[in-house]
N, C-alpha and C positions, 0 to 999 in steps of 0.2 A: 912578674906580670906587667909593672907602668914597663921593663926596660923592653918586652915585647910590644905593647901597644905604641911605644915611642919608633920601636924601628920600624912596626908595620904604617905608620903614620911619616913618616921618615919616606919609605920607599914606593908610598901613595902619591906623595908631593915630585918624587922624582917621575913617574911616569907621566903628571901632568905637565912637569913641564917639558919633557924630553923632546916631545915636537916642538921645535921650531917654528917651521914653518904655517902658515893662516892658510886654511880649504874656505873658500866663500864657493856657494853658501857654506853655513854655519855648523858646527854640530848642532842633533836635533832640527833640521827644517825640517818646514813642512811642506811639500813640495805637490803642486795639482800637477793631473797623469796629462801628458800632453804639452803642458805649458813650458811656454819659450824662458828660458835664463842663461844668465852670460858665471860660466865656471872660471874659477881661480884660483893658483896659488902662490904666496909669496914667501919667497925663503927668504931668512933673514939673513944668509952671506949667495957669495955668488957659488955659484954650481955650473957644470956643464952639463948643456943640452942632452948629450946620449947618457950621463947617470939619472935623469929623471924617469922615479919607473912609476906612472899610476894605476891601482887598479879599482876594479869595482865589482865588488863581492868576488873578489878575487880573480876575476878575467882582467883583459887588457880594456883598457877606458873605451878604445874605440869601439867596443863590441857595446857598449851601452849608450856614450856619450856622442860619437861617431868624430868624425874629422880630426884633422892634426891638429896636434897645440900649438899657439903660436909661445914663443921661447924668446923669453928678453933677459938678454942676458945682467945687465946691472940695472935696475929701477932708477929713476932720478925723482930725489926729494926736492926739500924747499934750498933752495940758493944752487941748485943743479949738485948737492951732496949724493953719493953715490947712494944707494941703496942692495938689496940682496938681489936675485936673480928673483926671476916670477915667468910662470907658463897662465894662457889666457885660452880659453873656447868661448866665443860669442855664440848666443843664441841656439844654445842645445836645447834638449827637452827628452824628457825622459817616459814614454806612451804607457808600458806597463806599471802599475802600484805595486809597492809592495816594499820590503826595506833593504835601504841599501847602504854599503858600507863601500865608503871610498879609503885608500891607502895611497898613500905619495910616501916616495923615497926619494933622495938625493945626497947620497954622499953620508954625513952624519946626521941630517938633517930628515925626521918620520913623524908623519901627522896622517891622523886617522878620524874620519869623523862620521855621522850615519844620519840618511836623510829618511824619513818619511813619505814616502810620493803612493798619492790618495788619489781614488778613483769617487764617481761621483755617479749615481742611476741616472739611467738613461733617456730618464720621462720628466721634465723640469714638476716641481714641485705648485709653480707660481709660474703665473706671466709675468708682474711686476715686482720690481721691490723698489720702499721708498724707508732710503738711510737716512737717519735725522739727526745731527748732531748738536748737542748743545757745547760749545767747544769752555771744555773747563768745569760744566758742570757738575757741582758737589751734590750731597744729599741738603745739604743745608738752603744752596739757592730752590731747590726743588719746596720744602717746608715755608722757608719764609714766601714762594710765588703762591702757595695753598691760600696763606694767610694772609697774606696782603691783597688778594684778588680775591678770595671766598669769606675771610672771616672765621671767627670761631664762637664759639658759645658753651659754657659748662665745659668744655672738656675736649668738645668736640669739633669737629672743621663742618660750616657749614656748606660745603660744599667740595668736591672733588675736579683736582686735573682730568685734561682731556690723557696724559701720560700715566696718573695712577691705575688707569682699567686695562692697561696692556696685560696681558696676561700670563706671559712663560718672564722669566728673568733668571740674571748670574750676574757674578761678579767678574769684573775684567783688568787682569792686570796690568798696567801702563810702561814696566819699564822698559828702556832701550838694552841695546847689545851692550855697552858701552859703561852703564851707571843704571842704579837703581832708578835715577832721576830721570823723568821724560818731558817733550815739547811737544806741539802739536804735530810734528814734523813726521817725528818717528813713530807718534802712537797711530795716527791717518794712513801712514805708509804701512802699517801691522793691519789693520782692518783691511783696507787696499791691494792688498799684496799677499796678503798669506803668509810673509816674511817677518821677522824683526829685525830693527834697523838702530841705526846712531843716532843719535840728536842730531839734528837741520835733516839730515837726510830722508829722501823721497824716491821711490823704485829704486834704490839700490842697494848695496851692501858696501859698504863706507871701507874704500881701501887705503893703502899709504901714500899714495902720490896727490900731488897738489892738484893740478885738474879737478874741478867739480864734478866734471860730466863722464866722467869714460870710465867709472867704477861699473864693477858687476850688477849687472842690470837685472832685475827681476821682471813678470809681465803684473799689471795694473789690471784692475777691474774693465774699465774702458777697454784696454785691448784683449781683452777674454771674450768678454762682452762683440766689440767685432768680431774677435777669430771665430766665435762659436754660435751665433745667433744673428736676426737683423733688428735687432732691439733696437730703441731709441734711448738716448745716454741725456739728461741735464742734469747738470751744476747752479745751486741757490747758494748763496752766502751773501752775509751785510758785510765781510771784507771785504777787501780787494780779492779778487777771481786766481790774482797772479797766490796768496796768503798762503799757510802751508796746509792747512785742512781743505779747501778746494784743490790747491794744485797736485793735494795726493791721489784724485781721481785719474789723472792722465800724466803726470810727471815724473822724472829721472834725474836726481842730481844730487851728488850732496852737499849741495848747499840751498837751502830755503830760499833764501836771495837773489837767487839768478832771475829775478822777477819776468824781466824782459825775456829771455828763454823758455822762461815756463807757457808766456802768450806761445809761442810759437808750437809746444807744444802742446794745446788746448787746440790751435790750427791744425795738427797732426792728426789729431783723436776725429776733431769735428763735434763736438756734444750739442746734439740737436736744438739745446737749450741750456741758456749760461745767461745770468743774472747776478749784477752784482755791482761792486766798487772797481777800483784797479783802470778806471780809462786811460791812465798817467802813461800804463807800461803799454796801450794798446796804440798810441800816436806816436807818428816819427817825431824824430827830434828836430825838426823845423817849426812844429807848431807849440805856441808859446802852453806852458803848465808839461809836457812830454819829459817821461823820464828815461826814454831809449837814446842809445848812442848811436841809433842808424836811422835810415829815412824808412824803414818799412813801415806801412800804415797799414796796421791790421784790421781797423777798423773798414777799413776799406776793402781790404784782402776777402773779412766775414761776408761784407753786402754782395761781393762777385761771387762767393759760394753761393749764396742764396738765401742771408740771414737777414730777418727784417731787424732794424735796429733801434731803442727805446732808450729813452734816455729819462724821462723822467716820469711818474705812475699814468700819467694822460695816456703816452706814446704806450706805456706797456697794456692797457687796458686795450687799445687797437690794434696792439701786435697778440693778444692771446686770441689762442687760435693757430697761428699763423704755424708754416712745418718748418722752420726755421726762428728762434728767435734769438739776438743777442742784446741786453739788457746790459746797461755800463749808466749806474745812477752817481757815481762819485768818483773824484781821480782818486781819491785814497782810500778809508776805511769809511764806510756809512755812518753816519749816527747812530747813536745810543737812541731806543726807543722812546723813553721819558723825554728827550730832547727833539725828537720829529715828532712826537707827539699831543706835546704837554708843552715844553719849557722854551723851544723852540731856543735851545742853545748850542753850542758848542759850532759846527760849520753851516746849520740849516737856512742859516741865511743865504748861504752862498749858494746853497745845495736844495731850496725850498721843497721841490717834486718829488723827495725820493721815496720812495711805497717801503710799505714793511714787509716783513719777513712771510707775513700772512697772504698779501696779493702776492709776491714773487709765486711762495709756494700754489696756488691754485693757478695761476698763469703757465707756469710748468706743467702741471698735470692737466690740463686743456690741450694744449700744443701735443705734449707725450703720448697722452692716450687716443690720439688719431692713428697710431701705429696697428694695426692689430695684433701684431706680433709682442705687444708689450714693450717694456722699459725697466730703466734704470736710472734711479731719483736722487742723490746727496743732497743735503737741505743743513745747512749750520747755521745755527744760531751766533755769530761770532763775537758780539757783544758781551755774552755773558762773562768770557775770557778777558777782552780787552776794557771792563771795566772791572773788573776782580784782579788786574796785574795791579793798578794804583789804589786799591781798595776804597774804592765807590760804590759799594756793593746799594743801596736805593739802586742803582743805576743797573747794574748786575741784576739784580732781582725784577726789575720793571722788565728786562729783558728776555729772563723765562719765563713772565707772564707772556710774554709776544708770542714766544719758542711753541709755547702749549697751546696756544689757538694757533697755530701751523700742525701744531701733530693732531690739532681736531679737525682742521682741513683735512687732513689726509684720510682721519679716521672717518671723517662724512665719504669721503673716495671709496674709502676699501668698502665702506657697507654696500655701496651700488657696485663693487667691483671685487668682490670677494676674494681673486683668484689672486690677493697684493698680499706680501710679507711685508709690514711696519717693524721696522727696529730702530729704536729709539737709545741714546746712548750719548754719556761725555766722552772727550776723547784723551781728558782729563781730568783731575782734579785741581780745587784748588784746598790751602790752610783757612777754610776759612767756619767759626759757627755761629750760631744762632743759639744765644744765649737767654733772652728775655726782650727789655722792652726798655724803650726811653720815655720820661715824661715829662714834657716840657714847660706842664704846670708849674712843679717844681723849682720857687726862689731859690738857688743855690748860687753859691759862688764857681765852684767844682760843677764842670759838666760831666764825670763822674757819678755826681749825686742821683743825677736824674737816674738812673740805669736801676733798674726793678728786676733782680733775679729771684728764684723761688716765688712762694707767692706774693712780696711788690710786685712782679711782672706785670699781672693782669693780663691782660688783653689787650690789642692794637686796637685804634679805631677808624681805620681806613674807611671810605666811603665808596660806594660804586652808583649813583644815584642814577645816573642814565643808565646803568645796565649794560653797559658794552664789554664785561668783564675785565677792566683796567680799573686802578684803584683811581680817584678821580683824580688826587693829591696825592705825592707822597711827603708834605709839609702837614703831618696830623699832627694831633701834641700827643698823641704817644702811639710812636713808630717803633720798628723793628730794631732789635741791639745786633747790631753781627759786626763782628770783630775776627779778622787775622791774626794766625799763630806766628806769621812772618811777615818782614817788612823790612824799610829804611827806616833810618830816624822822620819822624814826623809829626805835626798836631794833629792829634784827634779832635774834633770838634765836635762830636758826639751829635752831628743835626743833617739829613741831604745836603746833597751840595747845589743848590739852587740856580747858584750866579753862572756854574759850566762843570763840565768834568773836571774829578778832582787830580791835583797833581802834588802828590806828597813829598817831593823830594828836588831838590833842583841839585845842578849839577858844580862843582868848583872849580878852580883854574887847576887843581891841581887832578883833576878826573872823578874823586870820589863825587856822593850826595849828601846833601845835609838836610835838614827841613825845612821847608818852605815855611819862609815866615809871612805869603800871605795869610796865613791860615791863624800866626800866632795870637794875634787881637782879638778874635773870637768869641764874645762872652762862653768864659767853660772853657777855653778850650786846654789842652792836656800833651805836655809834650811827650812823646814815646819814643823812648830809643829803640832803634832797630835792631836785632838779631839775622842778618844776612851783610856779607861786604859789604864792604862802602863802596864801594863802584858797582854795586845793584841799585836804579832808581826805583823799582816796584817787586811788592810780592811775584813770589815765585810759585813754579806750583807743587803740590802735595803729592806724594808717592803713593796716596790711598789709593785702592782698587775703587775703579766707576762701577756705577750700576748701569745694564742694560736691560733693556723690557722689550719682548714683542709679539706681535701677535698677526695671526695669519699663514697658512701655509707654509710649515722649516720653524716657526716659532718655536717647538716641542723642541728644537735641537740646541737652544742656549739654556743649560741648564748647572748649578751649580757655581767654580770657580773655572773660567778661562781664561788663557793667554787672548790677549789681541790678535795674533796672527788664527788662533781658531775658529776668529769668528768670521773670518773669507772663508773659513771652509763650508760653513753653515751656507754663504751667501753663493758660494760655486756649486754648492748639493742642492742647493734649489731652484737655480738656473742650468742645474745639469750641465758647467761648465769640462768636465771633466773625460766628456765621451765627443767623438766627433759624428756630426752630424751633418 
C-alpha cells in the first residue's frame, strides 16, 4: 500500500511539473465577462513559431481570444541573457462566462490552465461605492482604537466604532502569486483587479522580463468603471497618491516604484477627485524638492484639464464642491494623525495645513455626489501601515481612530443616500497584539515591570474631555501594551514616542540594522533582538487573513472566507460591470 501511495504521489508531482511553460493569466483566474487583458505564454526554451498550437476548450484560441499571437522568439533577461521563446495577445477579452480551459503546446513543452470568466446582472445593485482602506490593519489596532477612544468599564467598551455596526463581513486572504507573504501592492491590485498578482506589482501579472511595464496587463476598477458607466472615480490617501494602495486604482507596472509613471497614469484615468501626498512625483524636475527626471508638470497638466487645486485644508475647504478637484498636501507621505494633531511632530512644521483623513473623505463625497450617475470612492487610511512597519503602534492606533470617523463620515452619507455600498477592509495585516496595559506609576528599574497582563492590566485611562472622539493624550500613566511578533533588533521603551516617529533600527556601513541607540538611555528601556534579517529596518507584515465589513446594497455578498481577487467580484456585481450597457 505506502509503495502504491509513493508511486501515485510520484506520478502527481510529475504532471505538475511537466508543463514548462507559464499561461498568464494564472490557473484558476477569475476573469469579468467582457473585460480587456493582455494573454501570455512563456516557454522556458526556445520553440518555433508554427509548433505553438493553443487552444480553448479545445477550439483554435482565435475563435475565443481573436487575433494573431505575436511570437518572440527568444525573451531577453537581465544582462540581455537569453531567455525561452514566449507568444503575447494584448488586450483580449472574453464576453461570454462560463469556464474555460486553455492548452498550449510546443514541442515538449504543455501547459494547461482554466479561467473562470463571470458574468454580473444587468441592473447595478448601488449607485455608489465607497472602499475604505485601513492599509495594514489588524484586529488588534481595531480593539486598542475601541479603547483608546471609547474606554471601557467592567468588562465592557463604553462605547462602539463607527466600523463595528457594518453589518455582513469575511475573512480575506492576502497572499500574492509568488509567497504566502503579501504588500500593499499585490493585495490592492487583488481587490482592484479581480486578479492576483506578485509583490510590488499593480494591474499586472508579474512576468520574466526586466521592463516593469509591458507585463500582462489586466483591466483596473477605474477603467471598468469608464468602459461601463459615467461614474465619477476619487482617490483619498494620507500617502503619496503615487503609493501602492492608491495607485492600485488606476495603475500597471510591476514595479510599485515607478512613482513618476504612476502620476501619469492617474492623468490616463482622470479621477474626478485625488487627494493626497506625492506633489514630489507631480513637478518637473526643474522645480527645486521634484522627483521626476523630466519637465512634465502635472500639476499643471490637472489645472488645464479642469482640476481646481488645494494644497493645504483652507484651499480644500474652497475647492469642495468644485467638479474637479486635485488635492497634493505633502511631497511625501502626510503625517501621522497624533502628529497634525496633537504633537505637532515629525514634518508638520514644514507641512502646517494638511487636513485629515476625515475632511479629504467628505470633500470627495461633496465634489462625487454632483454626479447623478454616482461613483466610485478608495479612502486609505495609510498611516496605520506606515507607522506599524517601525512599531510605533500609539501612532498606529491614533490613526484608526481617524480611519473610523472617516467611515462615519461616509456612514452619515450612506444614511441620506442609501443607494452606497461601504466596504470597509485592511489590505493587510500586520504581527502585531494587544496584550494588556502599562503603568507608569510604577517605580521600576525594568520598563518591563510596568506591563499588567491578566488582571494587573486594569484598564487604560485615556481621557476625551472635549468630546471630539480623539483621546486627548496618548502620555496617560497607563496606556495600551502592544507589542510586535516581528522586528529588527531594538529598545523597547515601553512609553509613546512623544519627541517624533519612532525609528527602531538604523542602518551600518555594512547594509544590515542594528538598534538605535537613541532610544538605549530611556529610563526602562529594554533591548530586543530582532527575529527578521538584518537588512530588514522595520516589521514586516503578517500573513493573517483581514477582516472586511460592509454594508449597503452587494453587502449580503461578502460572506465567510474570501480570496482578495473575490471581492472585485462583489464590487463588479454591484456596478453591473460585467454586461454592456
Amino acid at each position: 500500500m505506502r509503495t502504491l501511495l509513493l508511486a501515485l504521489a510520484a506520478s502527481t508531482a510529475l504532471i505538475g511539473t511537466a508543463g514548462a511553460a507559464t499561461i498568464y493569466p494564472l490557473d484558476r483566474a477569475t476573469i469579468l465577462a467582457g473585460s480587456p487583458f493582455d494573454f501570455k505564454v512563456e516557454f522556458d526554451g526556445q520553440v518555433k513559431a508554427d509548433d505553438v498550437k493553443i487552444t480553448v476548450n479545445g477550439a483554435d484560441y482565435k475563435a475565443t481570444l481573436g487575433n494573431e499571437v505575436q511570437f518572440v522568439e527568444s525573451e531577453k533577461g537581465k544582462d540581455d541573457a537569453a531567455l525561452g521563446s514566449a507568444v503575447l495577445l494584448r488586450n483580449v477579452k472574453i464576453d461570454k462566462a462560463g469556464a474555460y480551459t486553455v492548452e498550449v503546446a510546443a514541442g515538449d513543452e504543455k501547459k494547461s490552465v482554466t479561467w473562470d470568466v463571470y458574468a454580473t446582472p444587468a441592473t447595478p445593485k448601488a449607485k455608489n461605492i465607497i472602499f475604505m482602506v485601513g492599509d495594514g490593519l489588524s484586529v488588534a489596532h481595531r480593539t486598542a482604537a475601541r479603547l483608546m477612544s471609547k474606554g471601557m468599564t467592567e468588562g465592557k467598551a463604553n462605547g462602539r466604532l463607527a466600523m463595528d455596526d457594518l453589518d455582513h463581513m469575511a475573512f480575506i486572504g492576502t497572499s500574492s502569486t509568488g509567497s504566502i507573504a503579501t504588500d500593499s501592492a499585490n493585495t490592492m491590485s487583488a481587490y482592484m483587479t479581480g486578479h492576483k498578482s506578485a509583490i510590488n506589482s499593480l494591474g499586472v501579472y508579474a512576468d520574466r522580463t526586466p521592463p516593469s511595464q509591458d507585463d500582462p496587463k489586466v483591466e483596473n476598477i477605474a477603467e471598468a468603471v469608464r468602459r461601463q458607466t459615467t461614474k465619477s472615480i476619487g482617490v483619498v490617501a494620507l500617502s503619496e497618491l503615487e503609493d501602492a494602495t492608491p495607485a492600485a486604482v488606476v495603475s500597471h507596472t510591476r514595479r510599485r516604484a515607478d512613482k513618476a509613471d504612476i502620476v501619469g497614469m492617474f492623468y490616463d484615468i482622470k479621477p474626478e477627485v485625488m487627494l493626497g501626498g506625492g506633489s514630489a512625483y507631480f513637478l518637473s524636475k526643474e522645480v527645486p524638492g521634484s522627483k521626476r527626471k523630466d519637465d512634465k508638470d502635472y500639476i499643471k497638466l490637472f489645472q488645464e484639464a479642469g482640476y481646481q487645486l488645494a494644497t493645504d485644508k483652507d484651499e480644500l475647504q474652497k475647492a469642495a464642491g468644485a467638479d474637479k478637484v486635485l488635492g497634493l498636501f505633502h511631497t511625501g507621505n502626510m503625517d501621522y494623525a497624533v502628529d497634525r494633531m496633537q504633537l505637532k511632530k515629525g514634518s508638520v512644521d514644514k507641512f502646517p495645513g494638511q487636513p485629515g483623513l476625515v475632511e479629504m473623505t467628505k470633500t470627495a463625497l461633496e465634489t462625487l455626489s454632483k454626479n447623478p450617475e454616482g461613483f466610485f470612492l478608495m479612502v486609505e487610511a495609510s498611516d496605520i501601515d506606515k507607522a506599524s512597519h517601525p512599531l510605533d503602534f500609539d501612532r498606529a492606533v491614533f490613526d484608526t481612530i481617524e480611519f473610523d470617523h472617516a467611515i462615519a463620515a461616509a456612514r452619515e452619507f450612506q444614511a441620506k443616500n442609501p443607494d452606497t455600498l461601504i466596504v470597509v477592509t485592511g489590505d493587510h495585516t500586520h504581527g502585531v497584539s494587544l496584550i494588556g496595559t502599562i503603568d507608569d506609576t510604577k517605580d521600576v528599574k525594568e520598563g518591563r515591570e510596568k506591563v499588567g497582563t491578566y488582571d494587573a492590566a486594569g484598564f487604560p485611562n485615556y481621557e476625551d474631555k472635549d468630546g471630539d472622539g480623539y483621546p486627548d493624550s496618548i502620555a496617560v500613566t497607563r496606556h495600551l501594551a502592544m507589542f510586535a511578533n516581528n522586528g529588527p533588533d531594538h529598545y523597547e521603551t515601553f512609553e509613546p514616542k512623544l519627541d517624533g516617529p519612532f525609528e527602531p533600527a538604523v542602518k551600518t556601513q555594512d547594509g544590515n540594522y542594528v538598534a538605535n541607540e537613541k532610544y538605549k538611555d530611556v529610563p526602562g528601556a529594554m533591548f530586543v533582538e530582532g527575529n527578521i534579517p538584518r537588512d530588514e529596518d522595520t516589521g514586516v507584515h503578517a500573513v493573517d487573513d483581514v477582516v472586511l465589513q460592509a454594508a449597503g446594497p452587494g453587502a449580503e455578498e461578502f460572506k465567510g472566507y474570501m480570496e482578495q481577487s473575490d471581492v472585485y467580484k462583489v464590487l463588479a456585481d454591484t456596478f453591473a460591470l460585467g454586461v454592456k450597457q
